[in-house]
C-alpha positions as CSV (number, residue, x, y, z in Angstrom):
1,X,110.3,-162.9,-46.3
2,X,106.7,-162.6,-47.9
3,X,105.7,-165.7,-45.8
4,X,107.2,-164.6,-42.6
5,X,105.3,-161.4,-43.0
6,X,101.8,-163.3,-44.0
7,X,102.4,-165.2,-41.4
8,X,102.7,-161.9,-38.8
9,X,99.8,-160.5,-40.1
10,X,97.6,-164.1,-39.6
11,X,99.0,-163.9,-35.7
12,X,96.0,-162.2,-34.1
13,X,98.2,-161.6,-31.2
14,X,100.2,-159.3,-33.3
15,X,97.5,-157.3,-34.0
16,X,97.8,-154.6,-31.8
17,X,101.0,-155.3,-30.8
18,X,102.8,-151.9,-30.8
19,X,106.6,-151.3,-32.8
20,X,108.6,-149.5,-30.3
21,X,111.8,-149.7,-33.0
22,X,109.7,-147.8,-35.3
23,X,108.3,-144.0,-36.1
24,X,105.0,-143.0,-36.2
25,X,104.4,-143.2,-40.0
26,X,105.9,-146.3,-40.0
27,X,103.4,-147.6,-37.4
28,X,100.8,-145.8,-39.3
29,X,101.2,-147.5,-41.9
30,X,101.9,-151.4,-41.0
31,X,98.2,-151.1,-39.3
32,X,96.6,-149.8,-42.4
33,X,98.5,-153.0,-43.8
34,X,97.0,-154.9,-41.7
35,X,93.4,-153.7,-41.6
36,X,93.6,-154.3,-45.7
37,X,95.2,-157.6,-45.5
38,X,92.3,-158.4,-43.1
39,X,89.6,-156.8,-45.4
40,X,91.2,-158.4,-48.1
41,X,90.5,-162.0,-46.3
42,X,87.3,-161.3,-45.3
43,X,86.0,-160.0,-49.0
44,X,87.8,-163.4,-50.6
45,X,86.0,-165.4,-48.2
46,X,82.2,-163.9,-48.5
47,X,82.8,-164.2,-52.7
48,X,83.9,-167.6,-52.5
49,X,80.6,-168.5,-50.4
50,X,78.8,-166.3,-52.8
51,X,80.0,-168.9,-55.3
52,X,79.5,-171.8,-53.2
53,X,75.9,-170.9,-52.7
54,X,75.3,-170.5,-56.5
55,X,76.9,-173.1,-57.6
């Protein structure tokens, strides 16, 4: 299930996709989700080029 879902969020084609099954909070909050899981990525990728530089 955790895969699946990582593999949603990696889809950039499901990025704005809209959830007609679901309310608004719901949708609220799966694109929160998704802007973190995003920021997340971005973050672990400019520290581990920090560290690459560095190193």
């Amino acid at each position: 299930m955790f895969f699946k879902k990582f593999l949603y969020y990696l889809n950039p084609l499901n990025l704005f996709k809209k959830d007609t099954d679901s309310g608004l909070n719901l949708r609220m909050m799966h694109g929160i989700n998704k802007i973190s899981f995003f920021a997340f990525l971005v973050c672990l990728a400019v520290m581990l080029y920090r560290w690459y530089v560095r190193s």
